[in-house]
N, C-alpha and C positions, 0 to 999 in steps of 0.2 A: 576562594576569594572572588568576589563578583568585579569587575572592570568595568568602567563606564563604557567602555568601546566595543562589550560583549551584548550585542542588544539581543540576540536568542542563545542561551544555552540550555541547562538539563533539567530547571526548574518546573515547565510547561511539558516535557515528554514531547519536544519537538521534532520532528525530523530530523536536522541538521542544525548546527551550531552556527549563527552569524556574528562574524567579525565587522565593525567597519573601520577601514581603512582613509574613508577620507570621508570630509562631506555630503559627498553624493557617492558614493560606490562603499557597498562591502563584500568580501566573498563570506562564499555558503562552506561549510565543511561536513563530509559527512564518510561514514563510511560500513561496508558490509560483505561480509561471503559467509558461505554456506553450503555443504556436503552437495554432489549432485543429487537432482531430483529428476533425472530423465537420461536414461543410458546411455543416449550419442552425444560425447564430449563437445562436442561441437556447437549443439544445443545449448547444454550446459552452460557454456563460456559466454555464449551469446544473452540467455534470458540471466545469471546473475551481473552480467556488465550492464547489461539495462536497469535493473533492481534496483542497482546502486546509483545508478541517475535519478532513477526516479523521487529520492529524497531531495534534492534539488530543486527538483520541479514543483515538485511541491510547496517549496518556500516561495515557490514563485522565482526561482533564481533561470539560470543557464549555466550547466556546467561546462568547464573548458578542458580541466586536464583530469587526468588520474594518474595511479599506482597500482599496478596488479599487486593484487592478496595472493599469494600460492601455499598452500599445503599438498604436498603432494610423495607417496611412498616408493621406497627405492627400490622395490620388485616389481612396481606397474614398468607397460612400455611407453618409452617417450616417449614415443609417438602421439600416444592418448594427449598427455599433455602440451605438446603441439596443438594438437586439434580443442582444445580448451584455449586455450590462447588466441587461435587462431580467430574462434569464434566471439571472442573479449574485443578482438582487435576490429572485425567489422566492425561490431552494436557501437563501437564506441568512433568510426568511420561514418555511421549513419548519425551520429547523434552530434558530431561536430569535433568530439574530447581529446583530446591529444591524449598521448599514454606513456608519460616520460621517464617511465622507470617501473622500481618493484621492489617485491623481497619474498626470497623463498624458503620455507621449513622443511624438513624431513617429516611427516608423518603417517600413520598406521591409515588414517582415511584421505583420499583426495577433499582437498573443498579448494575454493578460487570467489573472489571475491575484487574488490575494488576499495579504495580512499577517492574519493572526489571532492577537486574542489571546483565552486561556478561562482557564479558572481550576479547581485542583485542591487537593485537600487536602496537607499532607506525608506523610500516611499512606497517601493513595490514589494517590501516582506509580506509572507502569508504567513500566519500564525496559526497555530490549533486552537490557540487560546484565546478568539476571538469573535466567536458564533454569537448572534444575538438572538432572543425571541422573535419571532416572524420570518425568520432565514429560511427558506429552502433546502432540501439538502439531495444534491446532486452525485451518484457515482458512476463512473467514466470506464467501467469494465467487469459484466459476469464476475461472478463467485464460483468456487468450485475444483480452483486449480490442485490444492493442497488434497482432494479425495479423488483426482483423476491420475494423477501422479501417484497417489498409491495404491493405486488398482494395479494401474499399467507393470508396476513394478513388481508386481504380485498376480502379471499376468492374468488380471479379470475385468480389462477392457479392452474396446478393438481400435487399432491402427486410427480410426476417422475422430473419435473421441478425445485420444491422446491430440491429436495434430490442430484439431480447436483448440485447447489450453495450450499447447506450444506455440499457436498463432497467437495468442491475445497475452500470454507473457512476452513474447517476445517485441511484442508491441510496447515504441517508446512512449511516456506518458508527456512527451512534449508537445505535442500540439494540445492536449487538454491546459497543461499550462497557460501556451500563447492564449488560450480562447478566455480560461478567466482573468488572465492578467489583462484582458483589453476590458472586459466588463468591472471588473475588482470587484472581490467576494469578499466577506466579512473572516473567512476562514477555511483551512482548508487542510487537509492529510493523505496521505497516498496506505491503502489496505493490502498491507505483509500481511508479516509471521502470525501476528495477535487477531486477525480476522475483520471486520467487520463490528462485531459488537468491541473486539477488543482496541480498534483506534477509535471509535466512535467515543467507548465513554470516557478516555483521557480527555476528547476532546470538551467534550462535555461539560468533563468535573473543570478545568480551565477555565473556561467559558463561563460557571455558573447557569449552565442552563440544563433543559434535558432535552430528549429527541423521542418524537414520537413516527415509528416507521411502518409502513404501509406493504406486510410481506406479499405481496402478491405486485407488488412495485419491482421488486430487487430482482436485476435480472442474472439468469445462472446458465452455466456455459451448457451444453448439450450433456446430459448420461450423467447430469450431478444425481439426480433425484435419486434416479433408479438404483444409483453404485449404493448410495447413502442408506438405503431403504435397506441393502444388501448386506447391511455391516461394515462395506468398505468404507473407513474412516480411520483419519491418521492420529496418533496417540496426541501428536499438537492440538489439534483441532478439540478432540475431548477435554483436553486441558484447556485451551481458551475457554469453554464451555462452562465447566467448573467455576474458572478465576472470574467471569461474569455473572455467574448466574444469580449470585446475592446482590447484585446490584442492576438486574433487567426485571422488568416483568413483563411477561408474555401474557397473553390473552390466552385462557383455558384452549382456545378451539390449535392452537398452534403447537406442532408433534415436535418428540424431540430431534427427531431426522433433521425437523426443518430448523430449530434452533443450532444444532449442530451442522448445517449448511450455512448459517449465519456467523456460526464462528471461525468455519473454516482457514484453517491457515493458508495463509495464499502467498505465490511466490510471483515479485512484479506485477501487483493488481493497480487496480485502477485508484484515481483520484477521486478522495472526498469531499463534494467543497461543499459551504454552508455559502448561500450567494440572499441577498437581500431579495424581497419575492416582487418588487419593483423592477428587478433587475433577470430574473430567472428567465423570460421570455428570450430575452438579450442571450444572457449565457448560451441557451439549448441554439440559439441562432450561429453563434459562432461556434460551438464545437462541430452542429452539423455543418459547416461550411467547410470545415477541418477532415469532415468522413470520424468520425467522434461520438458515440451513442451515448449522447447522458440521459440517465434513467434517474428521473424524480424518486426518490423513493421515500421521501416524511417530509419532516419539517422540522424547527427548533423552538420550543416554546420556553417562557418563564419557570423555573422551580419551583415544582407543586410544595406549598405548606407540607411537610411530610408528619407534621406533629400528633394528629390525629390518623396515621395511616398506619394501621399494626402491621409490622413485619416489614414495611419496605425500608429500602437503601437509602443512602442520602446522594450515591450518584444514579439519578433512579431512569434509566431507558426504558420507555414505553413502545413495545412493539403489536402492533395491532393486525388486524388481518386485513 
């Protein structure tokens, strides 16, 4: 049943769910965890407590508290799970979050994760569902994380490779927030699980528009290319691939490595925001002020007539070279 006070929930494929509470203030809800993806718990705890912020940020909110998510089996040593905690407790130290509780399961695989809630104005929501033609579209961190992490763990990359993707997930996506929230973008999402092609085109189909992107724009963390090139790729990533590909078209000249860099599953990626191209100067202004690389990578145009196009989608991404 929809509420008049539920002004985002699951209809759009939003990040987070917004409540509003009063006039001027609602909080954001959202929540996430997920098996580890990088062997020192400590990591771990650290870049999924950030993940889970970063749905927030997205709304354009600020998150205040949480609840540790814990699965964790009863042959591992505490210890581990200390050190997963421990590292939840800083990201969430650096990020402002208080952390007032929890709930713990027994299971066969460790994961840890996060509930957050933050809090945002009614006037400062960021929606997926609200890209217009002429937009910009801006993302606020490398691709790649989801096929370095599964090198590493398959032992077929080196120590400097991992510790870039560990740097830039562990990196919180709040100050790209503060930087569109002072410009205000027409829309925006943060690049998980589903990759790149796969928040793009919810955003899209939402929005009624499509995105035409510029691969030689989008920028990828160090030793994607080469892993990719190698076969190292995660069975998610292939899947995102799949669930898109009837609805991307790619330009002939573009391989499938690279497509499949674009789908990449990524864990804690950056912010995607679609910002008015009036306004795009502004944005790249304030996020460099922030130490914040936002990488132009398309734009957002009207929806091509598809009536005479044999074979395309009707949510149809155009990725160009």
């Amino acid at each position: 049943m929809q509420h008049p006070d539920l002004l985002v929930g699951f209809n759009t494929g939003d990040d987070a769910a917004v409540w509003r509470i009063a006039p001027e203030l609602c909080v954001v809800q959202t929540v996430d965890f997920f098996p580890p993806i990088v062997d020192d718990p400590y990591e771990f705890g650290y870049i999924a407590a950030v993940n889970a912020f970063s749905d927030v940020y997205a709304m354009g909110g600020a998150p205040l508290l949480a609840l540790n998510l814990v699965c964790f089996p009863d042959d591992h040593p505490k210890g581990v799970l200390a050190q997963i905690l421990r590292g939840g407790a800083d990201a969430a130290r650096e990020a402002g979050v208080v952390i007032a509780g929890g709930h713990t399961v027994k299971d066969r695989e460790p994961k840890y994760g996060m509930s957050v809630t933050g809090t945002v104005r009614p006037d400062g929501i960021v929606s997926n569902a609200t890209a217009k033609p002429g937009d910009a579209l801006v993302l606020t961190k490398p691709l790649g994380s989801g096929i370095i992490t599964t090198a590493a763990r398959a032992d077929r990359t080196d120590a400097a490779t991992l510790a870039g993707a560990v740097a830039v997930m562990r990196t919180l996506n709040r100050a790209g927030a503060e930087a569109m929230g002072v410009v205000g973008p027409s829309a925006a999402t943060d690049v998980t699980g589903f990759g790149l092609l796969g928040h793009l085109l919810p955003m899209m189909r939402a929005s009624g528009c499509e995105a035409h992107l510029r691969l030689s724009a989008v920028p990828l963390l160090a030793g994607v290319r080469e892993l990719a090139e190698d076969g190292v790729v995660p069975g998610g990533t292939r899947a995102n691939l799949e669930a898109a590909r009837p609805h991307v078209r790619f330009a002939p000249s573009i391989s499938e490595v690279e497509q499949l860099i674009l789908a990449d599953a990524q864990t804690s990626g950056g912010l995607l925001i679609a910002v008015p191209a009036e306004r795009l100067g502004d944005l790249l202004q304030e996020l460099g002020a922030r130490d914040v690389a936002g990488a132009v990578i398309g734009d957002v145009r009207k929806r091509t007539d598809l009536t005479n196009m044999t074979g395309a989608a009707p949510d149809l991404v155009i990725v160009q070279p």
